[in-house]
SEGU-996655 format. One record per residue (C-alpha): residue number from 1; residue in one letter; x, y, z. Coordinates in steps of 0.001 Angstrom, whole numbers. Example, Ala and Ser with C-alpha at 12.3 -4.5 7.8 and 13.67 -1.06 7.14 Angstrom:
   pos   code        c1        c2        c3
     1      A     12300     -4500      7800
     2      S     13670     -1060      7140
***
This chain:
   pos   code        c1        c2        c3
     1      X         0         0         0
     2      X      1818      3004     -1048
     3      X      1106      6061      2577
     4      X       421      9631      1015
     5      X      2589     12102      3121
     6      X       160     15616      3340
     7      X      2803     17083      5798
     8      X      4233     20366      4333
     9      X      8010     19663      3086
    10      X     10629     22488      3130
    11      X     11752     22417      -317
    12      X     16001     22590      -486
    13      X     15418     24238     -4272
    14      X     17446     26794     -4556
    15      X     14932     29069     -6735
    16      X     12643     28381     -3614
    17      X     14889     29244      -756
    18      X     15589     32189     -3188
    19      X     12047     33455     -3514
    20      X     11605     32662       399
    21      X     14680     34621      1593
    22      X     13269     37372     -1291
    23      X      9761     37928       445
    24      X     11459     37704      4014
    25      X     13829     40741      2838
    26      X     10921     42543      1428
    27      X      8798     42259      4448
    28      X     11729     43607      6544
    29      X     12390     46712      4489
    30      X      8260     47627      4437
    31      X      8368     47649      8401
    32      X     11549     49578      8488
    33      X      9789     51915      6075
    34      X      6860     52309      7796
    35      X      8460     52812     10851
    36      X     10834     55332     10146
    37      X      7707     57402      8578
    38      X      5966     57130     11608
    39      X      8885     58175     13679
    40      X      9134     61059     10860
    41      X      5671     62547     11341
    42      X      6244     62021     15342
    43      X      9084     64154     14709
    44      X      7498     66578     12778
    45      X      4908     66693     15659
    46      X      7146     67247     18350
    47      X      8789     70004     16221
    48      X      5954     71360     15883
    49      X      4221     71202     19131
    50      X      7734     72700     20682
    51      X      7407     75662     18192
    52      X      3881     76770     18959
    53      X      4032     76252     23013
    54      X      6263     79654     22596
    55      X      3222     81132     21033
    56      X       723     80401     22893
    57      X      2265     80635     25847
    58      X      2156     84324     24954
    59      X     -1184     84700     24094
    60      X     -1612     83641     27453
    61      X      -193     86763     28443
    62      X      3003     84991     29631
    63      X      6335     87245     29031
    64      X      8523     86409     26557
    65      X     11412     84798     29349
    66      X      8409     82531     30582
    67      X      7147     81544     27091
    68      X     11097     80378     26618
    69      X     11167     78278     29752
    70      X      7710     76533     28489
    71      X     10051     75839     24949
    72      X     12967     74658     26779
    73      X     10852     71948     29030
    74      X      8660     70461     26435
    75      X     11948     70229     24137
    76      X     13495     68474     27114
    77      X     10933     66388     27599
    78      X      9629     65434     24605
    79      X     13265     63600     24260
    80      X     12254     60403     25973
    81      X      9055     60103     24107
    82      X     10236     60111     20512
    83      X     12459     57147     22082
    84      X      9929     55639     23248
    85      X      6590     56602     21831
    86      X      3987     54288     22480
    87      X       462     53898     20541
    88      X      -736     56688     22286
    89      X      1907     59483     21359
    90      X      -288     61879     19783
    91      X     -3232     62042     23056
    92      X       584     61753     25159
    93      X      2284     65124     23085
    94      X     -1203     66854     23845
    95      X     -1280     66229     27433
    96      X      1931     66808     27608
    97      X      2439     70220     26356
    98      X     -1049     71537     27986
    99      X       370     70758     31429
   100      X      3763     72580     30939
   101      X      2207     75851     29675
   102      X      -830     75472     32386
   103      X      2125     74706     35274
   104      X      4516     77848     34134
   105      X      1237     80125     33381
   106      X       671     79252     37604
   107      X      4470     79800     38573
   108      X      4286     82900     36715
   109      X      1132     84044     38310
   110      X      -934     84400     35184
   111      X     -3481     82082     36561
   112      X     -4641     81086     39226
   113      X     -3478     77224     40869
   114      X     -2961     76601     44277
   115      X     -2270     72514     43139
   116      X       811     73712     41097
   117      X      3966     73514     43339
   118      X      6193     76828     43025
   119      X      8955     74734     42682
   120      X     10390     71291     41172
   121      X      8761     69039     38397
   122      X      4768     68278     38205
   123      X      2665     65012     37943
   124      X      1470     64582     34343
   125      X      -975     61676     33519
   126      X       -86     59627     29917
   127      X     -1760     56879     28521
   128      X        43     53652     28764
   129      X       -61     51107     25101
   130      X     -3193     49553     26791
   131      X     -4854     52817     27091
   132      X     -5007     53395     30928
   133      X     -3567     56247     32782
   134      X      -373     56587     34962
   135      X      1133     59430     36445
   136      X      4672     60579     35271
   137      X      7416     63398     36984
   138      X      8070     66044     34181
   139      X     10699     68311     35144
   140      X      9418     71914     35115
   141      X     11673     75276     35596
   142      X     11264     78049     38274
   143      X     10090     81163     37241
   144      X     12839     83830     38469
   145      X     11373     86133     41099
   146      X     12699     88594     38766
   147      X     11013     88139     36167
   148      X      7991     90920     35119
   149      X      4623     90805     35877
   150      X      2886     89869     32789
   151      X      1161     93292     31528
   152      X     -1610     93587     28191
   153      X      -147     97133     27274
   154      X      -709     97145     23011
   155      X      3352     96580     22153
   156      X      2659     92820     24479
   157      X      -650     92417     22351
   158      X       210     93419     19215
   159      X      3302     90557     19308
   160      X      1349     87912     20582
   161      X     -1589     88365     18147
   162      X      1434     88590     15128
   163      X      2623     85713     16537
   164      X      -342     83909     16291
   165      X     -1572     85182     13482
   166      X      1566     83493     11745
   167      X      1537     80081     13767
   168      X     -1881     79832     12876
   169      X     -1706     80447      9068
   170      X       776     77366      9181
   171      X     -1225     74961     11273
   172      X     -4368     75415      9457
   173      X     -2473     73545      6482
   174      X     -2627     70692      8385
   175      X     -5969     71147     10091
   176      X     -7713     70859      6552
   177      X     -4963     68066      5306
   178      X     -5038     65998      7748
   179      X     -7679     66573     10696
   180      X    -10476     66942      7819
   181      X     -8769     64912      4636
   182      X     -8823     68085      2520
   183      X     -5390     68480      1184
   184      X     -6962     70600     -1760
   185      X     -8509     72914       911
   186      X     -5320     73777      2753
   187      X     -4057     76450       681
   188      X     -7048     78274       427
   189      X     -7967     78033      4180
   190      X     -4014     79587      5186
   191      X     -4304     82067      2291
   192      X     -7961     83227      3643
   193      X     -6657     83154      7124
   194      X     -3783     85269      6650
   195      X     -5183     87577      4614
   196      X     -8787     88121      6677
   197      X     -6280     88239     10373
   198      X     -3606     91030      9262
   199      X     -6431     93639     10024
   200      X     -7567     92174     13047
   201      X     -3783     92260     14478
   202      X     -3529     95857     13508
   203      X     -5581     97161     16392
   204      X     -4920     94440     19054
   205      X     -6826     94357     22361
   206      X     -7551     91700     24695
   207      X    -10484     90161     22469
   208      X     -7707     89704     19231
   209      X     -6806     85628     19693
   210      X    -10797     85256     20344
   211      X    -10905     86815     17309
   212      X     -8793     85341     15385
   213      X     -9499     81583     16822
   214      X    -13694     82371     15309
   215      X    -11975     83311     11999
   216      X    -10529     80446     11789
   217      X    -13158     77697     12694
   218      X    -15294     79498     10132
   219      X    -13061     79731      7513
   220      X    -12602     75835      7646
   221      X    -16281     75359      8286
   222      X    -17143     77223      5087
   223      X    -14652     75786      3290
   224      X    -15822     72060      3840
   225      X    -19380     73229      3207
   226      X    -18432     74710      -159
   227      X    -16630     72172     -1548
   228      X    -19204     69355      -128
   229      X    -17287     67587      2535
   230      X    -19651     68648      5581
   231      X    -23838     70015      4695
   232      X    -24751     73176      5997
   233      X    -27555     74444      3713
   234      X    -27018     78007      5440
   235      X    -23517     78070      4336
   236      X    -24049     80821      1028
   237      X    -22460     78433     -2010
   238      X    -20843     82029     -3188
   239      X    -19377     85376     -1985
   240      X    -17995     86454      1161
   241      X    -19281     84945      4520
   242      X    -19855     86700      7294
   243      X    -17527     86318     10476
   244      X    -18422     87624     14355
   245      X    -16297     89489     15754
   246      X    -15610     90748     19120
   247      X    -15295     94971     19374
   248      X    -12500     96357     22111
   249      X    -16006     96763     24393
   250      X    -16841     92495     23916
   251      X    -20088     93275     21454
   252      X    -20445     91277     18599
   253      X    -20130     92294     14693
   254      X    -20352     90473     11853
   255      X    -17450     90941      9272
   256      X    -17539     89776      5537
   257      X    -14652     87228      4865
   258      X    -13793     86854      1059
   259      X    -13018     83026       423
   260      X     -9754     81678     -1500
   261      X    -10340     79753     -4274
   262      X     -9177     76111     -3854
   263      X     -6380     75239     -6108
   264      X     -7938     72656     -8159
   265      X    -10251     75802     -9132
   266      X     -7569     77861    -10171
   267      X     -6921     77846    -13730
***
């Protein structure tokens, strides 16, 4: 009686081993690809995130010396976690640099925080690769005694809403690329932005960022609705769209805002 063998047999062909050793190589290379893009865009994230905590650390009201001490700590901490970054490195970068500008806006005595320690590093919570919570030590500077009380005189307000003004016109690129999947969108929303803020920062007072952050939700907003992402059948398919706006006094105006076209429009 002649026995059938069905057991899988590792074939010693050399075109096999070949095509085996081949697919092994190939599947190597993709995940070192992939994960040195990830660790790119993390990058890019972390660059970024360090570059606007300077900014809006000043539209806090924080001087410029604080704002630099909020740079310095997330730079120093934001080390460890592009070495080890976890699945939850976005939510973590977040958390992360919201705590350091809250903690050195309390040291400074912008706000208000009797939990804040005047002194030493703060307890941070971060998401562990399972998604629960643990608290972490992040090392956070003393304010010097010396340094000024934070004051909204027009020369303080007039750089922090420039400042903004120009973070902002950069972000939004990659608020409509990759928050809402519009890459076509993005140049229109910063060019729109830019554009509709330089007279708001022209006669700052202490309503300006408000301003400026309502621009800029409606400019996206519009935007989608235009071009059909999101339905808003009050969103005018045409013209300029009008924008609130907060007066020095806090009453609201309306403001026309004149649209970009997107660039697949543009002949």
């Amino acid at each position: 009686m002649q026995v059938t063998n069905n057991q899988p047999t590792t074939t010693n062909h050399p075109t096999g081993q070949a095509a085996e050793a081949g697919f092994d190589i190939a599947a190597r290379q993709n995940d070192q690809v992939n994960q040195m893009h990830q660790q790119e865009l993390r990058q890019a994230q972390a660059t970024a995130a360090v570059g606007q905590i300077f900014h809006t650390m000043s539209a806090h009201g924080a001087e410029p010396q604080v704002a630099a001490l909020a740079r310095q700590a997330l730079q120093d901490a934001v080390g460890p976690m592009l070495a080890n970054p976890g699945v939850h490195f976005d939510a973590n970068l977040e958390i992360l640099s919201a705590h350091i500008v809250h903690g050195l806006l309390a040291r400074a005595g912008v706000i208000d925080d009797p939990n804040i320690p005047p002194t030493g590093p703060i307890n941070i919570p971060q998401h562990r690769d399972d998604g629960t919570l643990e608290i972490v030590l992040i090392a956070l500077p003393d304010v010097p005694e010396e340094a000024p009380v934070p004051t909204r005189d027009d020369f303080q307000r007039s750089t922090s809403a420039d400042n903004y003004r120009m973070t902002r016109t950069e972000r939004i690129r990659g608020t409509m690329e990759f928050t809402h999947g519009a890459p076509h969108l993005s140049a229109a929303a910063s060019r729109t932005f830019f554009e509709a803020a330089r007279e708001i920062v022209q006669d700052p007072h202490e309503f300006t960022i408000e301003n400026m952050k309502i621009l800029e939700a409606h400019i996206i907003h519009h935007l989608l609705a235009r071009d059909g992402i999101i339905d808003d059948p009050n969103a005018p398919k045409e013209g300029p769209i009008l924008v609130p706006q907060h007066l020095a006094d806090g009453t609201l105006h309306s403001v026309p805002v004149e649209l970009q076209r997107p660039q697949r429009d543009i002949a």
